[in-house]
MARNU-720108 format. One line per 10 residues: their letters; for each residue x, y, z of C-alpha. Coordinates in steps of 0.1 Angstrom, whole numbers, always signed. Example, Ala and Ser with C-alpha at 12.3 -4.5 7.8 and 13.67 -1.06 7.14 Angstrom:
# residues 2
as> +123/-45/+78 ~ +137/-11/+71
***
This chain:
# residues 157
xxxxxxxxxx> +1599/+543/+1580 ~ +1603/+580/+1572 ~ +1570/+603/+1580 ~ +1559/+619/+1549 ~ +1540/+643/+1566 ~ +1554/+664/+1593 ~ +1539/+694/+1612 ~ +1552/+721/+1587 ~ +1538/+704/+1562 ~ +1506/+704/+1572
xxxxxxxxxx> +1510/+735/+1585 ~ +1522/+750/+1552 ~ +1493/+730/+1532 ~ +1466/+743/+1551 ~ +1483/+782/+1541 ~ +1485/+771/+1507 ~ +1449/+758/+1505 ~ +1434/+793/+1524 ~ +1452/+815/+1501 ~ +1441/+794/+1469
xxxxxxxxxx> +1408/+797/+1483 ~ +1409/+836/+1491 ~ +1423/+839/+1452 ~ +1396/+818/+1439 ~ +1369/+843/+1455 ~ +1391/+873/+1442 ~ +1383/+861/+1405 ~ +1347/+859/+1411 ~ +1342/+893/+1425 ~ +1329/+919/+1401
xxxxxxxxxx> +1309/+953/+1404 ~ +1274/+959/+1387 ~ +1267/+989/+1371 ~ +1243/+1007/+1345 ~ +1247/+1017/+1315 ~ +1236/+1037/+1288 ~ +1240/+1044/+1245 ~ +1225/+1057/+1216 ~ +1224/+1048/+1179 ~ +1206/+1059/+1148
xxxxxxxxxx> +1187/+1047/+1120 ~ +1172/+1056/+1090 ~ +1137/+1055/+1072 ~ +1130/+1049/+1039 ~ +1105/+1064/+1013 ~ +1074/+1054/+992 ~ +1084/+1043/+957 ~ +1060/+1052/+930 ~ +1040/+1023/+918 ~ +1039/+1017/+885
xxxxxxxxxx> +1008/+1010/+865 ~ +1005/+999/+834 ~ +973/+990/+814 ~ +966/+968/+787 ~ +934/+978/+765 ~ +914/+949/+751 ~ +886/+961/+725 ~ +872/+993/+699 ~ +856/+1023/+714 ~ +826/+1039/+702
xxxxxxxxxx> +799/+1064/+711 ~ +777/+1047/+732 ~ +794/+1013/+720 ~ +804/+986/+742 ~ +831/+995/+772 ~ +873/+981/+767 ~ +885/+961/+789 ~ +914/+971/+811 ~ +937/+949/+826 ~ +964/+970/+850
xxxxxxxxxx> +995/+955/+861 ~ +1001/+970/+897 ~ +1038/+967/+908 ~ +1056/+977/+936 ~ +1095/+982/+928 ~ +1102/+998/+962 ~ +1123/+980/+988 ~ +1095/+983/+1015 ~ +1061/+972/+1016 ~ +1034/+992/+1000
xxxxxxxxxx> +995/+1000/+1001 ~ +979/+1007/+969 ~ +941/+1014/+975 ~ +926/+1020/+937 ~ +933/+1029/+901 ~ +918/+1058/+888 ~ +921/+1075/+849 ~ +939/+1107/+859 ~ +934/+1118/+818 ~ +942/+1104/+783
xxxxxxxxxx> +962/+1114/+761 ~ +957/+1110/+723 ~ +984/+1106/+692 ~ +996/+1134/+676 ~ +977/+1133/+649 ~ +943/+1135/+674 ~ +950/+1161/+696 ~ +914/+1180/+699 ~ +904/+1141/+708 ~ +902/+1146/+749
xxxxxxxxxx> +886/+1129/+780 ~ +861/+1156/+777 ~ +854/+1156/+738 ~ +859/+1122/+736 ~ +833/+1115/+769 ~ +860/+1088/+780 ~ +854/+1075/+816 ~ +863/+1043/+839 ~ +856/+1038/+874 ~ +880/+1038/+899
xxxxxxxxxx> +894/+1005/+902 ~ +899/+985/+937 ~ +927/+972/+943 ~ +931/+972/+984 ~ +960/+950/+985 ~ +994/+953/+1003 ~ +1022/+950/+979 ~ +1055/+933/+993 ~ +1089/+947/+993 ~ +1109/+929/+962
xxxxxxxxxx> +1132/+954/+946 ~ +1147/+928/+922 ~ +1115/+911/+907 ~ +1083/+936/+921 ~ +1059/+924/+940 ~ +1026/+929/+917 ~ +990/+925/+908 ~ +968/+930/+878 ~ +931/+942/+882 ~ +906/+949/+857
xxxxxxxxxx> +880/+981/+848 ~ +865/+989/+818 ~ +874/+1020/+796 ~ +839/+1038/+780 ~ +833/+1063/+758 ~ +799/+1082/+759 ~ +779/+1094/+738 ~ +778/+1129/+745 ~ +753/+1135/+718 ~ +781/+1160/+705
xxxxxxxxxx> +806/+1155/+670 ~ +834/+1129/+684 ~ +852/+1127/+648 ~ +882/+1145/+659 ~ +883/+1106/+677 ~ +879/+1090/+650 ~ +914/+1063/+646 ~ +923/+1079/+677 ~ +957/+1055/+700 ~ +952/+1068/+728
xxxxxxx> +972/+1065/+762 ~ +958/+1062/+795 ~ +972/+1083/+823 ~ +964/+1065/+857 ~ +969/+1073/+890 ~ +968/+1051/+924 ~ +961/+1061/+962
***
């Protein structure tokens, strides 16, 4: 029977394992190091809200407030805080114009509205509150209101 295995075999096994092994640790070495970058990014802005009231009712000296539902929307792309509604001024037809917030005595609280509105560029995020439009009696000649459309100029904080 022929020996398989003879001395250079072994020999030249043993050399072939040791160097497979030193390889094998090669591949696994590696060097740590630190590192370092910078990038950039931009911030977006407020969008206005839009308001946009619905009057419900007749005014009259002294008479009985309109009711005023507000539709609060948000059509910016980021999240926004709308605090209240106020009546910045109104604004009469044409054929009305002496008819003011001051002749007139119109007035409505602020309204609260103390909600965050989400960001939802495509639909709006959106609520509706309520105040009440009035219009004093000042005691004074209001005819130049008489028939008067008027439109409410509103503001939000």
């Amino acid at each position: 029977m022929k020996k398989h295995l003879s001395k250079k075999r072994v020999v030249l096994a043993a050399i072939v394992a040791v160097a497979l092994a030193i390889a094998s640790g090669v591949a696994y070495a590696y060097f740590t190091a630190t590192g370092a970058g910078t990038g950039s990014a931009t911030v977006g802005s407020a969008t206005n809200i839009v308001l946009t009231p619905t009057i419900t009712g007749t005014l009259y000296p002294g008479g009985t407030p309109a009711s005023v539902s507000i539709l609060v929307k948000n059509n910016g792309a980021g999240a926004q805080h709308v605090g209240t509604v106020s009546l910045a001024s109104i604004a009469p037809d044409a054929g009305h114009s002496g008819c003011t917030t001051a002749v007139g005595g119109f007035s409505m609280a602020a309204v609260a509205v103390n909600q965050t509105l989400t960001a939802s560029p495509s639909a709006g995020d959106h609520t509706t509150v309520t105040g009440s439009l009035v219009m004093a009696d000042t005691a004074a000649n209001q005819n130049v209101c008489q028939g008067a459309t008027l439109t409410l100029n509103l503001t939000s904080n």
